[in-house]
RODO-2510 file (C-alpha; in nm, 4 decimals, decimal comma):
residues 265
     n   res          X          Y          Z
     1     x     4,9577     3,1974     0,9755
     2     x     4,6665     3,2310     0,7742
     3     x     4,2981     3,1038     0,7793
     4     x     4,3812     2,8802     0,4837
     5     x     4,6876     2,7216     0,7088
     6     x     4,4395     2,5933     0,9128
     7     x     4,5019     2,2072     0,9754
     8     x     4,2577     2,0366     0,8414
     9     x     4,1967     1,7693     1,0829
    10     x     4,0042     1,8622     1,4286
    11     x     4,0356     1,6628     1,7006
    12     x     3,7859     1,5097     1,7793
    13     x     3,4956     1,6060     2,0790
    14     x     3,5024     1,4699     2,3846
    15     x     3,2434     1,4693     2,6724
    16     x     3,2659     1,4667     3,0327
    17     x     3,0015     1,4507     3,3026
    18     x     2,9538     1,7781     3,4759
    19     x     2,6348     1,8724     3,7316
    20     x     2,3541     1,7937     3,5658
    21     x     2,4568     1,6831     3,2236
    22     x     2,8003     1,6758     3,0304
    23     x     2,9677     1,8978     2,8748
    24     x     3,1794     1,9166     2,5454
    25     x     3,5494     1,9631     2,4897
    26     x     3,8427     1,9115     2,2339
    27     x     4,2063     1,8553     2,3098
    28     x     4,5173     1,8029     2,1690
    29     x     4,8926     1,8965     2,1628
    30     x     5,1670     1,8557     2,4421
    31     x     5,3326     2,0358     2,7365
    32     x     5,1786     2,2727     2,9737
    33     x     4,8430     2,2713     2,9773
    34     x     4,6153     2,5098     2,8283
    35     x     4,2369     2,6076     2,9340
    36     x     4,0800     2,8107     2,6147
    37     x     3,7807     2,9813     2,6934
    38     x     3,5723     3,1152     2,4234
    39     x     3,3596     3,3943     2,3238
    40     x     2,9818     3,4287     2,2945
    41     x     3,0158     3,3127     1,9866
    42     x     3,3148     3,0978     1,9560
    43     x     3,2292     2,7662     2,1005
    44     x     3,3236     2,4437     1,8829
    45     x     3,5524     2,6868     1,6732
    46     x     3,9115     2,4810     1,5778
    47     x     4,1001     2,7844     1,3843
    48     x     4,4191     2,9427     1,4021
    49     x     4,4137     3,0125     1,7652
    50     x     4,3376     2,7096     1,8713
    51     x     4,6315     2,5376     1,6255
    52     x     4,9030     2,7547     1,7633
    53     x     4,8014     2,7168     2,1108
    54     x     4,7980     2,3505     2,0464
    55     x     5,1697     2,3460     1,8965
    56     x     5,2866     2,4809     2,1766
    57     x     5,0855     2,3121     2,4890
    58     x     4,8277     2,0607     2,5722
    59     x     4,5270     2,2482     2,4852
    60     x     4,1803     2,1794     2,6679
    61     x     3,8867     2,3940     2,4959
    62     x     3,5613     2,3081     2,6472
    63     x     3,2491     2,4578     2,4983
    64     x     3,0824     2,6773     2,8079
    65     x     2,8152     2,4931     2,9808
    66     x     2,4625     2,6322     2,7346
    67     x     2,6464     2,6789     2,4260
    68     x     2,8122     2,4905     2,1603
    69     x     2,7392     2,1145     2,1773
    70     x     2,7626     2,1207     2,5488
    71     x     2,4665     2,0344     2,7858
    72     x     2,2560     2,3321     2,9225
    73     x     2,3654     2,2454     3,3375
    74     x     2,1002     2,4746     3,4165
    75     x     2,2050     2,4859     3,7960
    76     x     2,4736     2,7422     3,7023
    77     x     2,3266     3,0637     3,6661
    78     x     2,6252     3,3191     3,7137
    79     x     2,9550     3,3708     3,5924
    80     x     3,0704     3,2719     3,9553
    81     x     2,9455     2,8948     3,9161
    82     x     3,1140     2,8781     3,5949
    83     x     3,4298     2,9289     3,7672
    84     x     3,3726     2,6412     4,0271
    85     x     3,2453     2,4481     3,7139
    86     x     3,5846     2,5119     3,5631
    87     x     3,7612     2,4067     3,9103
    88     x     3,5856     2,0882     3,8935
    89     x     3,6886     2,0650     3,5386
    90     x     4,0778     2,0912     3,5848
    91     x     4,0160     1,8556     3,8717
    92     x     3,8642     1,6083     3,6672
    93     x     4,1566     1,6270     3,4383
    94     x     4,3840     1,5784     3,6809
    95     x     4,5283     1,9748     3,6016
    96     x     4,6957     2,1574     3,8980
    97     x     4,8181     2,4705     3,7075
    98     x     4,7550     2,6010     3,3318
    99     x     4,7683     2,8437     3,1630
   100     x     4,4387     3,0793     3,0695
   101     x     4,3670     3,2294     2,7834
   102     x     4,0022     3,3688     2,7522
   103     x     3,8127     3,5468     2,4986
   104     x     3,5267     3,8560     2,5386
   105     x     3,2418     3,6560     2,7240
   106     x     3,5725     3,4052     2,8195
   107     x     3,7954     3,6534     2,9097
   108     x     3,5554     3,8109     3,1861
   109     x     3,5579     3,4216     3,3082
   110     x     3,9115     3,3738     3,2762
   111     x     3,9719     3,6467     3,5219
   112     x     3,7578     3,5500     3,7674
   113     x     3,9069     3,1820     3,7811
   114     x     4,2663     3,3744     3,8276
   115     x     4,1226     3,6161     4,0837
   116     x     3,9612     3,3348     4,2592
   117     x     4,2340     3,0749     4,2735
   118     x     4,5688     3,2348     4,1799
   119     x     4,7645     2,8986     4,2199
   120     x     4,5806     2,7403     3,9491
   121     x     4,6726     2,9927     3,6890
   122     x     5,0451     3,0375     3,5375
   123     x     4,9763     3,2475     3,2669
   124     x     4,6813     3,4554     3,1806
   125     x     4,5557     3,6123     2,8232
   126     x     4,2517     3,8728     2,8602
   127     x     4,1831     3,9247     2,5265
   128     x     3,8747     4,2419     2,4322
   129     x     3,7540     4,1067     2,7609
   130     x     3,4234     4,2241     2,8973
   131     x     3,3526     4,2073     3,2819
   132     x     3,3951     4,5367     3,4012
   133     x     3,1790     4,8254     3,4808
   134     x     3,2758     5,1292     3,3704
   135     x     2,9603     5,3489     3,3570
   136     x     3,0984     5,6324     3,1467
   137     x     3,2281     5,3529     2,8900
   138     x     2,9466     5,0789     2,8921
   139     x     2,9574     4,8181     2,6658
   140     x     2,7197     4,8074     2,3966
   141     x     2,4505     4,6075     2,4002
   142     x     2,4546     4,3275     2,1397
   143     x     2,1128     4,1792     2,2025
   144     x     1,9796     4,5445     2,0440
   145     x     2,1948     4,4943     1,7187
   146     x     2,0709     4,3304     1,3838
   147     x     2,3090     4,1249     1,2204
   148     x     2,4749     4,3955     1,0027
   149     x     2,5124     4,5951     1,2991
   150     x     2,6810     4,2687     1,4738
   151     x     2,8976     4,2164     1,1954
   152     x     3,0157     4,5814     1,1717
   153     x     3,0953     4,5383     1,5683
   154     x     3,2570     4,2404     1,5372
   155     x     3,5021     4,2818     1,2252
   156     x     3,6526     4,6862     1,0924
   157     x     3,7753     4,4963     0,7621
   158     x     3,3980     4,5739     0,5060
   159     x     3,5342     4,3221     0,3113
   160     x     3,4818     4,0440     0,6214
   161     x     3,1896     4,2020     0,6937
   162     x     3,0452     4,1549     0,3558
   163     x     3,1983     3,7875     0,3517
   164     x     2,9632     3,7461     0,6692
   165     x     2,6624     3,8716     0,5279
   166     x     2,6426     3,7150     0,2209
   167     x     2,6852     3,3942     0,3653
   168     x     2,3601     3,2174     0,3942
   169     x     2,3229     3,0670     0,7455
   170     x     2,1726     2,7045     0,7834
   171     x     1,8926     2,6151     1,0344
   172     x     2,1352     2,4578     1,2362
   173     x     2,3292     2,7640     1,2417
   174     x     2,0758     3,0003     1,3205
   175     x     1,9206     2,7330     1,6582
   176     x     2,2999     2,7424     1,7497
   177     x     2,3174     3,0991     1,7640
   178     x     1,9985     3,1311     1,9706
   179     x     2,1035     2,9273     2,1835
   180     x     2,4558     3,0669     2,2397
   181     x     2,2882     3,4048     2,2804
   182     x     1,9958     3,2740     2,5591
   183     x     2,3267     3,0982     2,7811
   184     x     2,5051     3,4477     2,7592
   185     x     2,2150     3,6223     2,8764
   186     x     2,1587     3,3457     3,1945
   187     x     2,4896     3,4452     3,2421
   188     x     2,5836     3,7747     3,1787
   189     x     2,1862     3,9747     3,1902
   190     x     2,1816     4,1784     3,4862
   191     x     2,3993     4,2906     3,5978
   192     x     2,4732     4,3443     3,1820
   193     x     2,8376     4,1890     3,1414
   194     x     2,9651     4,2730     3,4269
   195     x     3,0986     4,1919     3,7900
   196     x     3,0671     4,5217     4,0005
   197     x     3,3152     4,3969     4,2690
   198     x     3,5564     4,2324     4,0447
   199     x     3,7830     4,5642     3,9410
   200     x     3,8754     4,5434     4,3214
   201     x     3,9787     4,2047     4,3276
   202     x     4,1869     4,2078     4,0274
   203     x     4,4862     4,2740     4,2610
   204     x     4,4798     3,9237     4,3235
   205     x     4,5491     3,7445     4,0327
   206     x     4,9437     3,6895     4,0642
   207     x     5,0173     3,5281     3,6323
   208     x     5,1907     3,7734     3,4254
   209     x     4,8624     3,8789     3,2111
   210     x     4,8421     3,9840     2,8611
   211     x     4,5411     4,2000     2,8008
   212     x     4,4674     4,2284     2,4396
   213     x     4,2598     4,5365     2,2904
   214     x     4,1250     4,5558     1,9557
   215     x     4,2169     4,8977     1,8358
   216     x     3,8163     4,9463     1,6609
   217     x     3,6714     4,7823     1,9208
   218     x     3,2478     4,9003     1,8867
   219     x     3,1305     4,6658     2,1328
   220     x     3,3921     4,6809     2,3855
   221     x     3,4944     5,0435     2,4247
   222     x     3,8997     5,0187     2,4795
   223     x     3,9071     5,1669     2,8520
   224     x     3,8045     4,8084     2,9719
   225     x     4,1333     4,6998     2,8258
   226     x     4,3334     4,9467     3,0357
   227     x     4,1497     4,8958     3,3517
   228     x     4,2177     4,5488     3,3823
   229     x     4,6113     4,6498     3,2636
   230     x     4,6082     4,8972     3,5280
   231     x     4,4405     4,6877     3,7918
   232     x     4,6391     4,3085     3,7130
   233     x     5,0083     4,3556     3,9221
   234     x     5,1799     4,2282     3,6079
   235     x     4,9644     4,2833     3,3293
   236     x     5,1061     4,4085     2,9717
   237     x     4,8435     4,5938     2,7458
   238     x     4,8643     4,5449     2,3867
   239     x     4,6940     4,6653     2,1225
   240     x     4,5893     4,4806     1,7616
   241     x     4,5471     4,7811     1,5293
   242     x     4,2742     4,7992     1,2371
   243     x     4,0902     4,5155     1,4242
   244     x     3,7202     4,4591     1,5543
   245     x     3,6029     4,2799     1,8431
   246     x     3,6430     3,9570     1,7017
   247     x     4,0289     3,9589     1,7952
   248     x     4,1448     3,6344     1,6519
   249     x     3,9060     3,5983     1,3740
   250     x     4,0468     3,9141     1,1941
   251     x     4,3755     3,9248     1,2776
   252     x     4,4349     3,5249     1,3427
   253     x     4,8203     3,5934     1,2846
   254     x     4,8505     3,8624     1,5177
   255     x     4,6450     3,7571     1,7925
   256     x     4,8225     3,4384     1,7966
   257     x     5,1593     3,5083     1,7339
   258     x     5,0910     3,7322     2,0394
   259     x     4,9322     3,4861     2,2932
   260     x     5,1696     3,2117     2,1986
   261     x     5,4534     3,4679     2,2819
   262     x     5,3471     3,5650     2,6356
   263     x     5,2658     3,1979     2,7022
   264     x     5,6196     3,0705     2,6083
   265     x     5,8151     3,3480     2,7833
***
């Protein structure tokens, strides 16, 4: 699977009311359910990830509460709400057990939810997940970084990195961004990116996990990776070689194939 084999048609957004305000979501495919949660920067996205996990289950991807097109909710203020917003979600839905597959930012929620209600979660995916603090590997801090420093973090490949610097962003584009970035920091400011009693906890969360590392990881230094393997009963580390931080959005093949695997066996 490629970028170009990307279908075409996205399904549609939906909204449902949450707190405050609403919040945005897309959905499609059949069988088990699956909850994607995205990045800092991945809200709205419909690419290969989001196709393969939608071949293979019924795929819920809601846009985090602050970013993307959903509503700002601003009576969550920690990563801890957003896992009782995410309760109230599958609720809502009417979904007892899925499967979780979260992303950086996502992935530090996604754990949480499966440390915090282990009956709700089948499977788990932890993919260059942030969440932990490791003081002599901290993660770096992306609020500091100019644009081709974020790139450079983000993708190994130059030539993706050039792609994404030469490509003029709209006004649209650049509001979006701002406001992704002002949700993660309500979120995730102090402490930065990270849950100082959640390493203890891990032991837990009872899904067989799949903790994905990118192997050039600059933002995400690789021992986060191996402390949630080590800490997860369960957990499988593997590593996608030649690869950034942005997991599935340089190797979309890999990183799916990979996820779709664990989730089907």
């Amino acid at each position: 699977m490629t970028l170009t084999d990307v279908d075409p048609v996205t399904p549609p957004v939906q909204r449902r009311g949450a707190g405050g305000g609403e919040i945005a979501y897309r959905r499609a495919g059949q069988g088990h359910p699956v909850l994607l949660l995205h990045s800092a920067g991945g809200a709205n996205e419909w690419g290969p990830l989001q196709l393969g996990l939608a071949g293979v289950g019924d795929l819920v991807a809601p846009d985090h509460p602050g970013f993307g097109l959903s509503d700002d909710l601003p009576e969550l203020h920690t990563v801890d709400d957003l896992v009782y917003h995410y309760l109230d979600l599958l609720d809502g839905l009417g979904l007892a057990q899925v499967d979780v597959v979260g992303v950086s930012f996502g992935g530090w929620v996604a754990a949480e939810l499966a440390m915090h209600s282990p009956e709700r979660v089948r499977r788990l995916v932890l993919g260059a997940a942030v969440g932990l603090r490791i003081p002599e590997a901290p993660i770096a801090d992306l609020f500091l970084m100019n644009p081709p420093q974020l790139m450079r973090a983000l993708f190994h490949d130059e030539a993706l990195v050039t792609a994404a610097l030469s490509a003029e962003p709209t006004t649209d584009q650049i509001l979006a961004t701002y406001r992704d970035l002002g949700a993660l920091a309500r979120f995730g400011w102090h402490p930065f990116l990270n849950d100082p009693k959640l390493e203890r906890r891990l032991h837990r969360i009872t899904a067989p996990t799949l903790v994905l590392a990118a192997g050039e990881d600059r933002l995400v230094p690789r021992d986060h990776a191996e402390r949630y393997a080590a800490r997860i009963p369960h957990a499988r580390l593997q590593v996608v070689e030649d690869c950034g931080h942005a997991l599935h959005g340089e190797r979309p093949a890999e990183v799916t194939a990979a996820v779709v695997e664990h989730l089907g066996s």
